[in-house]
BAPALO-221508 format. One record per residue (C-alpha): x, y, z. Coordinates in Angstrom, 2 decimals, padded with zeros to 5 digits, always signed. Layout:
N
{atom {X; Y; Z}} ...
//
This chain:
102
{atom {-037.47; -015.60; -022.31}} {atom {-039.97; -013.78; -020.86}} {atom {-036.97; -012.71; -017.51}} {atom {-037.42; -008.61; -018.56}} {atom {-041.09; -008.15; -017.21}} {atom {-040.97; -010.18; -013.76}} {atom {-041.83; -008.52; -010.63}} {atom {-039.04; -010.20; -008.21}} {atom {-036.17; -011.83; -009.76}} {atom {-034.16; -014.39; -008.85}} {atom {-031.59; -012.98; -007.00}} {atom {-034.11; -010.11; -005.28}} {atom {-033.21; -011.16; -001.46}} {atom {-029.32; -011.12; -001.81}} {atom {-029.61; -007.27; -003.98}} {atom {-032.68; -006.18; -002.11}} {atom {-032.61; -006.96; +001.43}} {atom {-029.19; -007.23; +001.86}} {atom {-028.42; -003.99; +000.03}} {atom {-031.04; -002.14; +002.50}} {atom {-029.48; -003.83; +005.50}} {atom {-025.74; -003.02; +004.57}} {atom {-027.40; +000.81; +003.20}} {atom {-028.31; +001.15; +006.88}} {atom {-025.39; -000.14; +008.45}} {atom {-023.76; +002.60; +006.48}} {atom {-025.72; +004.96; +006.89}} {atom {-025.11; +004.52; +010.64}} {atom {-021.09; +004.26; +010.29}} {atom {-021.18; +007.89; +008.63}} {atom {-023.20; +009.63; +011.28}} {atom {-021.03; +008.24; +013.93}} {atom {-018.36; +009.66; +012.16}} {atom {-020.15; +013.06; +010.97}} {atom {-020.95; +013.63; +014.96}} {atom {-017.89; +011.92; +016.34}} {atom {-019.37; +009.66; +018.50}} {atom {-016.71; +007.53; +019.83}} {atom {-017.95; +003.59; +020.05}} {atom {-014.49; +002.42; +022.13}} {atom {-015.12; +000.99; +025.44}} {atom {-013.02; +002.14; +028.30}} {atom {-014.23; +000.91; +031.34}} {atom {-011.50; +003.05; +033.22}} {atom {-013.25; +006.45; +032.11}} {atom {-016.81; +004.82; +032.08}} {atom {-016.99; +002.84; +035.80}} {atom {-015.28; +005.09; +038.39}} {atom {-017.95; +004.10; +040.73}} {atom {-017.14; +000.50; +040.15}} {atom {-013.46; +000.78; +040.91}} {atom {-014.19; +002.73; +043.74}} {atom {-016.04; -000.07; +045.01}} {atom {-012.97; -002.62; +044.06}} {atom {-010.48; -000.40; +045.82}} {atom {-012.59; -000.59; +049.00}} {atom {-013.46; -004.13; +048.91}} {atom {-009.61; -004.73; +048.24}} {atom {-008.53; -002.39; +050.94}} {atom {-010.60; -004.20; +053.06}} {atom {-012.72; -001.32; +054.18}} {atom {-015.93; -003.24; +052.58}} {atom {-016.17; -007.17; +053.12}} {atom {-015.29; -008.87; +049.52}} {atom {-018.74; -011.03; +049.82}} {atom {-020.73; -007.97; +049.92}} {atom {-023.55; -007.68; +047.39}} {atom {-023.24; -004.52; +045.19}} {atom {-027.05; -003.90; +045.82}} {atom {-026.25; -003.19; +049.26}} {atom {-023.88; -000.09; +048.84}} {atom {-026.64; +001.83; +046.10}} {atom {-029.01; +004.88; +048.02}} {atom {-031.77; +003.66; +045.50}} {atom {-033.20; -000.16; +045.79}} {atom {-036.01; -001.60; +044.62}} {atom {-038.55; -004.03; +046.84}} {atom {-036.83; -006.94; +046.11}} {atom {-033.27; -005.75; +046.67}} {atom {-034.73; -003.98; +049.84}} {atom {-036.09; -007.32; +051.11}} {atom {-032.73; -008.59; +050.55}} {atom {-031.03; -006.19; +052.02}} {atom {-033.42; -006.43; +055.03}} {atom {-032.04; -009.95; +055.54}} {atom {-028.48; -009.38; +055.31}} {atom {-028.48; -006.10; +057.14}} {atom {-027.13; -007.93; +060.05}} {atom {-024.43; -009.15; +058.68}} {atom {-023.32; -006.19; +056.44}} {atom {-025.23; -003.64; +058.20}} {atom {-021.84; -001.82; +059.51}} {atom {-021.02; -001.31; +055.53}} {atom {-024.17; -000.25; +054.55}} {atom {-022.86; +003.67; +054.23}} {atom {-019.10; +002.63; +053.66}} {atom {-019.81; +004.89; +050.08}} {atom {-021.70; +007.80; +051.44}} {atom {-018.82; +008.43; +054.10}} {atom {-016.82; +010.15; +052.00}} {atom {-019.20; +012.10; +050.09}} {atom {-020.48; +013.68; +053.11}} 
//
């Protein structure tokens, strides 16, 4: 009685708002595919950097307790104050990645 004319049924927020979400969810799962946009991690293809790093710090070319922050060419003040304190204990390293660039 009187069900035909409401507004919001009962059962709006599971066939309404779920429906949009999953719509979108979709919706985002096809143009992934339509562009072929791969969303597999593979940190082998994606860090090189990183591993570079490792290999040094394994090789022992690069002392294992080294901060990362150290070995960037950009730094922000804090890491620079940081680095400012530990420079004389890591200072040797400091360019250990820009050696072989050059």
């Amino acid at each position: 009685m009187g069900g035909h004319m409401r507004l919001w049924h009962p059962k709006w927020f599971s066939r309404y708002l779920w429906g949009f979400v999953g719509s979108a969810q979709l919706m985002g799962f096809a143009a992934d595919q339509s562009y072929g946009i791969n969303r597999a991690k593979n940190p082998e293809v994606l860090w090189p950097w990183w591993h570079e790093i490792m290999r040094k710090k394994e090789n022992g070319e690069i002392p294992m307790d080294m901060p990362g922050y150290m070995l960037t060419k950009y730094r922000n003040e804090s890491e620079q104050r940081w680095s400012a304190e530990k420079e004389e204990k890591f200072g040797e390293f400091m360019n250990a990645m820009s050696a072989e660039e050059e």
